[in-house]
Phi, psi and omega in degrees: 000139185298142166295309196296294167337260195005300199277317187263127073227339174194057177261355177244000165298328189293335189276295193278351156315312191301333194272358173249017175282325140345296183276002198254315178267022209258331162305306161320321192276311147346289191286315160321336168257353159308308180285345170257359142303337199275312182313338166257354160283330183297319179286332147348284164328305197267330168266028145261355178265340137268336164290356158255015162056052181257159195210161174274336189266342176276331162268001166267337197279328175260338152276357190261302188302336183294292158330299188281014170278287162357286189308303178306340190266351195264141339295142163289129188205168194241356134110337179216166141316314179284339163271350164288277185339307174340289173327291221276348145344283155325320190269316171300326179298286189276027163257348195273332175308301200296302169325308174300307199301323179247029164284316215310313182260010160273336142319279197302312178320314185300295182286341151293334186259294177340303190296334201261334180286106180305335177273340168239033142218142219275335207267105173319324197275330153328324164306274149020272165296332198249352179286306168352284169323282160324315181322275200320281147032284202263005195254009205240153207271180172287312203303318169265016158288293175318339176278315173320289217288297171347293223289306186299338218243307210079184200285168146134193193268028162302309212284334215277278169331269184318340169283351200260298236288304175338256148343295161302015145293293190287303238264331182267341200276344182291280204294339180290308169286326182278341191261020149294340198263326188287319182311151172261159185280341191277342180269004170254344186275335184294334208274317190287347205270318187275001158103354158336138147276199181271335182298311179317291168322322155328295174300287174287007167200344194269303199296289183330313152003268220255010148326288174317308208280323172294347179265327191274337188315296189278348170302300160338272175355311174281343166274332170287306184317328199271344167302297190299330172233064143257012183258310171311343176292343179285356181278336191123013175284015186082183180095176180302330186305305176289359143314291191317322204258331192268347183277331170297336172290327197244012141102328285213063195291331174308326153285309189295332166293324200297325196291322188317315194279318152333288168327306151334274168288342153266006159276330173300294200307280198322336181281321198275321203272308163292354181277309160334308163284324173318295192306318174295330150301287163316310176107026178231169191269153185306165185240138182302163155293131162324121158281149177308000000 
């Protein structure tokens, strides 16, 4: 190659590196901090993977065992009639636990997250105190509400109820005033524009908005509660859990798929079925399956 070829093809590089060095180190710096991002998640990564004492020979020695539980739960069977009754007995207790717990706190939430919502009420420190509040709530698990509620209560799916009722206070009081914040302004502003008060905007144009979306908000919900409160039933809040937990205890694996699978399948129905109210609530139509 010619020096002059040389001089046109890469003779202004040396011009524009210098006139792009700013920018060229502020890229260098980027990527240097990726890498030393990534290099401390990665150590992260390992060293928990030794303080938890994992290993390739403890996980295959816990997949062989897994398997041979698998084998022990086939054919799933509640083995009599009267121990089925029991299951689904356990099973109506925790769908009725999840239910109380999350009308009970979507009732008491709705007029907190109203209040906790900045388009209806003016006072920063009511904002505040009740986002806090919420915090503080949402910050403490179900499972150890339920133990709280056991102690207070006692056992049974009283106890059960009130800890999902809880817990679902802050987590609905949250989404609920944000999704009041979310609202558009102009049909409360029409309302206010027509010699309206704010309650009246509020009522007649705020609440309708965001209806749906609190009705699917708590529909979900009601589909994580009923998963949850079978895990909580094992403490003693009531429900299927604490079945689940004494046949898993006494090895009975064919009763623990039978129950597994109970569980399964109302959770499949409540999904489908709440999928069917949502859409009716929004208002939008089911979509067909993709054709081949």
């Amino acid at each position: 190659m010619s020096a002059e070829l040389r001089q046109q093809l890469f003779g202004n590089i040396a011009e524009a590196v210098e006139r792009n060095r700013p920018h060229i180190r502020r890229t260098r710096a980027r990527a240097w901090r990726g890498i030393a991002l990534a290099a401390l998640l990665l150590t992260l990564l390992c060293a928990g993977l030794w303080w938890v004492d994992f290993g390739p020979a403890r996980m295959l020695a816990g997949i062989e065992k897994f398997g041979a539980i698998l084998l022990r739960m086939m054919p799933p069977t509640p083995d009599t009639w009267s121990r089925f009754t029991l299951y689904f007995h356990a099973l109506l207790e925790t769908l009725g636990l999840a239910l109380i717990g999350t009308l009970a706190a979507a009732v008491l939430a709705f007029p907190l997250g109203l209040l906790a919502a900045r388009d209806v009420s003016e006072s920063r420190l009511l904002h505040m105190l009740l986002h806090r509040v919420f915090d503080m709530i949402r910050g403490i698990d179900r499972f150890v509400w339920a133990l709280i509620f056991v102690r207070v209560v006692g056992l049974g799916p009283f106890a059960g109820a009130l800890a999902i009722a809880v817990t679902n206070i802050g987590a609905f009081g949250k989404l609920f005033s944000e999704t009041f914040d979310a609202s558009d302004r102009k049909p409360v502003e029409g309302v206010l524009s027509t010699g309206g008060g704010k309650g009246m905007a509020v009522r007649f144009a705020m609440i309708p908005q965001v209806f749906p979306v609190i009705a699917s908000q708590v529909l979900y919900y009601f589909e994580s509660d009923t998963r949850s409160a079978t895990v909580i039933g094992i403490v003693g809040a009531g429900g299927i859990g604490l079945i689940l937990y004494e046949e898993i205890r006494t090895l009975e694996w064919q009763h623990v798929a039978c129950l597994i699978l109970m569980i399964l399948v109302t959770v499949a129905a409540i999904d489908a079925l709440s999928g069917i109210v949502r859409r009716s609530f929004i208002g939008a139509e089911p979509r067909d399956p993709p054709s081949d």
